[in-house]
N, C-alpha and C positions, 0 to 999 in steps of 0.2 A: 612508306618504307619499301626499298628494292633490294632485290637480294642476287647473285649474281656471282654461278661459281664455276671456276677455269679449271681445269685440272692440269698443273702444268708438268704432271709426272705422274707414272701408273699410281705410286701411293702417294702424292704430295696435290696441294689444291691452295687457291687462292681462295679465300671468299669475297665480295665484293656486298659491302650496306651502305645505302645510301641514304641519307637521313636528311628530311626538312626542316627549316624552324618553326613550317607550324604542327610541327610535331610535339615539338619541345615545350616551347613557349608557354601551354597550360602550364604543363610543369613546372616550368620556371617560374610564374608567378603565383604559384601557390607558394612555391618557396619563400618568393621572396618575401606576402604576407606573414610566413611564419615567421623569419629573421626579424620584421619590421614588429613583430606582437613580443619579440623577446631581445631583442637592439639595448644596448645603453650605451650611447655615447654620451662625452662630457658637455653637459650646455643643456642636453632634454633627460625629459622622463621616462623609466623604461615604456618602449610600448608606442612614443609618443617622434620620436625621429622620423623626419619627410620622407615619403616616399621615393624621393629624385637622391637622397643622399644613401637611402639604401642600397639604389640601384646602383649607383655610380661608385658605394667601397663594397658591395658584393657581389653586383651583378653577373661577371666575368667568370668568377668561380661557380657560382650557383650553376649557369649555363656550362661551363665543364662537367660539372659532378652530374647533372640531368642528361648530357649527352651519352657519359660512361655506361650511365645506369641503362638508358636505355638501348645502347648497343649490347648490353651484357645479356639484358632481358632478350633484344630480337635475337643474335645467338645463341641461346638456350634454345631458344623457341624452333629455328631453324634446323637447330642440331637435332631435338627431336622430331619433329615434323615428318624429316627428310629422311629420319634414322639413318643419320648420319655415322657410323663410326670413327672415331678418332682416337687418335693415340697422344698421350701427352696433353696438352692444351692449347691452343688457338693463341699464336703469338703475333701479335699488333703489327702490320708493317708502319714505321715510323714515319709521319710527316712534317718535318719543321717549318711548312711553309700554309698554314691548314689559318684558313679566314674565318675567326668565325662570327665575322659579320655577313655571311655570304645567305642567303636563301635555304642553300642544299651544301651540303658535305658528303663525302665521300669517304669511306672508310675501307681497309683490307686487313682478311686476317691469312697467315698462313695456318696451313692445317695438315696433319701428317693421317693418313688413312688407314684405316684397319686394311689387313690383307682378306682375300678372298679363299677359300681352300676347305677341300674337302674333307670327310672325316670317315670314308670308305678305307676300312683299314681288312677288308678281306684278306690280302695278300701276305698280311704279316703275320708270323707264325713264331710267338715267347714260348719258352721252354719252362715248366713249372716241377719243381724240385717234388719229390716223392717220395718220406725217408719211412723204413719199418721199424718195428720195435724190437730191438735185442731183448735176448733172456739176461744180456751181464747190465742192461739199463733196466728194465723190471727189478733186477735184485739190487742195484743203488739205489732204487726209488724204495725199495720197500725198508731197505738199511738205512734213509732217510727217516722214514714214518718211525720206523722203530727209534730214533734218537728224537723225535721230534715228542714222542709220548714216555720217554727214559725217564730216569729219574735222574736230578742233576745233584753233580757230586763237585765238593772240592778242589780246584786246582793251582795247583804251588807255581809249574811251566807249561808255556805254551806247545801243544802237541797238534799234530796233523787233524785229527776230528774235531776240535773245540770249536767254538763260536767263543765272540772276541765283539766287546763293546770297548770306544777308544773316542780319542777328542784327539780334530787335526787342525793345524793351523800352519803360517807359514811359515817358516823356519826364521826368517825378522820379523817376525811378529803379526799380528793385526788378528780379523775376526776367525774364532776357533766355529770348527760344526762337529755336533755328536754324530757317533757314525758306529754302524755296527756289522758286521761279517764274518760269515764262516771259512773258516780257514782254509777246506778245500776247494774254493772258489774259483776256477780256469785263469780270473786275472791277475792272482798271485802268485802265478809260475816263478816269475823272476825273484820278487820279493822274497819268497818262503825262506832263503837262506837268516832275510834279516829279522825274521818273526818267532822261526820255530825256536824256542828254549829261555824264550825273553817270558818276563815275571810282570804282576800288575806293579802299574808306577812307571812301570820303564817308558823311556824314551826313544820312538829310532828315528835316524835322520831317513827321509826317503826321498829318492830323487823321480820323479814321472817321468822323465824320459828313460833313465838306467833302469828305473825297477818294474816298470810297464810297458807292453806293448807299443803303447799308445795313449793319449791323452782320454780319447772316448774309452776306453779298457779301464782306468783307475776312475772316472767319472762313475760307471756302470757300478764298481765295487764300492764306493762311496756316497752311488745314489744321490750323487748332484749333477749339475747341470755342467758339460765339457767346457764352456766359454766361461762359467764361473769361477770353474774350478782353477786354470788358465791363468786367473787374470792373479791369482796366489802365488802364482813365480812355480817355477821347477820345485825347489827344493821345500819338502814338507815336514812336519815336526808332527808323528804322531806319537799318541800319549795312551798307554795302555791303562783301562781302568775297572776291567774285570772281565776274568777268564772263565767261560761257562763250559765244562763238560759234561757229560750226559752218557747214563752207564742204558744203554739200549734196551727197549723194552720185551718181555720175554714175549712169544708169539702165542701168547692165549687168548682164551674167551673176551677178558676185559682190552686186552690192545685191540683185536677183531670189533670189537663195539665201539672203540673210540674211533677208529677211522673211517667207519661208516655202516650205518645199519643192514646193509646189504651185505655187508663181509662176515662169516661165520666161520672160516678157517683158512687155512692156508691155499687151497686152491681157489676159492673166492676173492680171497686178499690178490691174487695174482689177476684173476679173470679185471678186476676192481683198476689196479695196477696199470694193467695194459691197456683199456679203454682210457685210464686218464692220460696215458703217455699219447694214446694215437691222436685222442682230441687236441694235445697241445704242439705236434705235431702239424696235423692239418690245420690249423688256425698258424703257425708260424709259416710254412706253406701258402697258401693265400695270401700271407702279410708280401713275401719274396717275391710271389709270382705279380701282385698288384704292380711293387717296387718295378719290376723290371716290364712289365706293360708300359708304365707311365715314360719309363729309359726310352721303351723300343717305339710307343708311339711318338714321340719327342724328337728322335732321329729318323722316322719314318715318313711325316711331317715336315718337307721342307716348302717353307712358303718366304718370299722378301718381307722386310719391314723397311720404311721409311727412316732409314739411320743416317742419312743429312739433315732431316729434320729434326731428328731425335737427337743428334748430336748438338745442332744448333738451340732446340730445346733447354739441353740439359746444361747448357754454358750459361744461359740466363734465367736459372731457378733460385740460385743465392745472391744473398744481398753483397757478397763478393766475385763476382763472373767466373766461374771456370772460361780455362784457355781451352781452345780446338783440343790439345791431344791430351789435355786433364778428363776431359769432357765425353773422347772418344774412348780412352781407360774403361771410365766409370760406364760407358754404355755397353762395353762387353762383358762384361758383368751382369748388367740385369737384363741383356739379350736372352740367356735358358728361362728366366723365370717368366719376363714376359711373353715369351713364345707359349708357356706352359699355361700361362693365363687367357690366353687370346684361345690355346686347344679348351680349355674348362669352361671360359662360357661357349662358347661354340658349342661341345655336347653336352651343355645345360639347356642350353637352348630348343635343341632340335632332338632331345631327347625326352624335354619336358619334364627334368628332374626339381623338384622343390624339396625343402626338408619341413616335415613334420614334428610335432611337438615331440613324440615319442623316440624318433632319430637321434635329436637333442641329450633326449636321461638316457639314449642309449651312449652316446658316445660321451656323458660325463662319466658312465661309468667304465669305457674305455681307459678315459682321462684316468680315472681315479685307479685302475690296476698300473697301469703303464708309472705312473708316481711312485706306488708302492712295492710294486712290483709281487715277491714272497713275503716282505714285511708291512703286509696289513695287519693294522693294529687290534681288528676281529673278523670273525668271519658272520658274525650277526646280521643278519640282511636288514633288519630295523635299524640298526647303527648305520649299517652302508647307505641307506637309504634316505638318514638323517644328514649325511656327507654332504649326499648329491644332492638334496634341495638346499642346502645350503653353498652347492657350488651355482645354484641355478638364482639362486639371488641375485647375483655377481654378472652388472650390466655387461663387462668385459669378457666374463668366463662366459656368459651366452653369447656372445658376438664371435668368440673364437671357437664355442663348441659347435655353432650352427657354421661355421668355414669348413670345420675339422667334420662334419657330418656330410657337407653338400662333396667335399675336393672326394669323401669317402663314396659315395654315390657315382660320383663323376668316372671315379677309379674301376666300379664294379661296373657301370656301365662299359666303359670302353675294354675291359675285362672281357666281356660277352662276347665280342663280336674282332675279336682276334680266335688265329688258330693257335690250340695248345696241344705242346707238346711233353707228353711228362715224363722226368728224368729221375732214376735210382739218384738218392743219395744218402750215407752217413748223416746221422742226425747231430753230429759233431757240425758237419759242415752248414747241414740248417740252420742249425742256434746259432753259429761262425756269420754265417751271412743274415739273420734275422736280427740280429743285433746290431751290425754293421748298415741295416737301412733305415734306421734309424737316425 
């Protein structure tokens, strides 16, 4: 077997295999032995048909299927040998005129090339958001704890403090989801008009695009997934099914011990307060700053890709052919991601990033906040910890938490090694944008 490759463009390549029959030829008569051990035609017994009649209704095929196979085989082989990069798949050039009674055959594939390009990102300098903690965001946190340890009381109508459990469904019908939220919630700005003074039972029609920001805005308050929630039409039908209010709890010895054994009074509870605000803070921070490293080394990063070949690729990947400008569509589209995929193994590579077992239960338990968000259903670390082995079960959930661990590795790595620049901001605007990169 010869092997023989042209590069007929910086990222496009011909391959050239040229195959013998006595290459084949074992192959093919082992084959043919096995057809002939399991053959039934009408007249013999299985097992028991001439050798010259198997050749002559199989032969032909059998020597297709063995030359495939072994073209398939040298091509792997080649591609790694050579470590080869390629994009897409190795598409056949066609020949209708191919002997194959002949000695030697000749085959070609075309092949579309990885690009070559550097991952020296010295010169690029992301700005990294910076926010402080207000004395008026300490006293909503703390006016939070206090309702979160109140004592819950009675309520007839809906008022601006309550917490509101409700079933939404689509206003023609189909699957409802339980759903629950506090009513001073940022994404109910719009909404508030048609919640505040409504009683349990009631019904409001809601519209997601009139009564929301935005579709990701009413997803985030309802704690489903934007595309799911989408696919339920604009207009929503939710159903009120109990109003929780909560008479605040007083600021004594016993609320200082529920919120944590470190807190013994009122300047404690604030010292308490403010560390938890900076830490969620600086981790929203980091989340923005990674977001926009991956933006700015993305556009930082200009390299070619082989999009004649990618394009003529992607026209014969269904069993119905995209046309050229179906075909050219759908390749500008997955142009950002596979550019983004070609930068992550690149500095996996050359950075000698792997993920570790412990990477893994660390980023189920990412997983598992990011889901729940404020409404975890304990704070019990034995329960949490019963969660995530049971998300570690789940061949799938490990195949996406070890993606979701390595792109995170990949992220902090090229994090490092940009210049940062860090910027005052409003922790409104934080949360505003830490939400939004998501």
């Amino acid at each position: 077997m010869e092997f023989s490759l042209d590069r007929t463009q910086p990222l496009e390549a011909v391959l050239r295999i040229q195959l013998t029959q006595d290459e084949v030829r074992p192959k093919v008569e082992e084959a043919l032995k096995h057809y002939r051990k399991n053959a039934t035609l009408p007249g013999f017994r299985k097992g028991m048909v001439p050798e010259g009649l198997v050749r002559k209704q199989y032969g032909k095929s059998i020597l297709i299927d063995e030359v495939n196979r072994s073209l398939n085989e040298a091509l792997d082989q080649y591609l790694n040998t050579e470590r080869l990069g390629i994009l897409g798949q190795p598409l056949p050039v066609p020949q209708d005129d191919l002997d194959w009674d002949a000695p030697t055959w000749s085959f070609a594939f075309e092949l579309g090339l990885s690009p070559e390009f550097s991952l020296d990102l010295s010169a690029l300098e992301v700005e990294k958001p910076v926010a402080t903690v207000s004395e008026a965001e300490i006293d909503e946190e703390i006016d939070r704890l206090r309702r979160r340890f109140g004592r819950q009381l009675d309520a007839e109508a809906i008022e601006i403090e309550d917490f509101i459990t409700a079933e939404l469904a689509p206003m023609d019908g189909g699957h409802s989801h339980q759903i629950a939220f506090r009513m001073q919630r940022p994404e109910l700005t719009h909404a508030l008009p048609k919640l505040l003074g409504q009683t349990e039972g009631s019904e409001i029609a809601l519209s997601l695009s009139a009564d929301f920001a935005d579709i990701d805005s009413a997803a985030r308050l309802f704690n489903m997934d934007p595309a799911h929630l989408a696919e339920h039409g604009d207009g929503q039908r939710l159903s009120i099914r109990k109003i929780i209010r909560v008479e605040p709890s007083e600021m004594d010895a016993d609320f200082f011990a529920k919120v944590d054994e470190t807190v013994i009074d009122a300047d404690s509870l604030k010292a308490f307060v403010r560390a938890g605000l900076e830490r969620e803070n600086a981790q929203r921070a980091q989340h923005v700053f990674t977001v926009r490293v991956r933006e700015k080394v993305r556009e930082h990063l200009q390299f070619d890709l082989p999009q004649a070949f990618l394009t003529k690729w992607l026209m014969q990947q269904r069993d119905q052919p995209l046309s050229q400008e179906e075909a050219e569509i759908q390749l500008d589209h997955m142009l950002p991601g596979l550019r983004w995929q070609l930068i992550e193994g690149k500095a996996a590579h050359e950075f000698g990033l792997k993920v570790e077992q412990d990477d893994v239960v660390r980023e189920a338990y990412n997983a598992m906040y990011e889901r729940f968000g404020n409404n975890l259903p304990t704070n019990d670390p034995f329960v949490l910890q019963r969660v995530v082995e049971r998300m570690l079960q789940d061949e799938n959930e490990v195949r996406n938490l070890n993606e979701r661990a390595l792109s995170r590795k990949i992220l902090e790595a090229l994090s490092e090694r940009v210049a940062v620049r860090e910027v005052n901001v409003n922790a409104e605007a934080l949360i505003e944008e830490y939400y939004g990169a998501y």
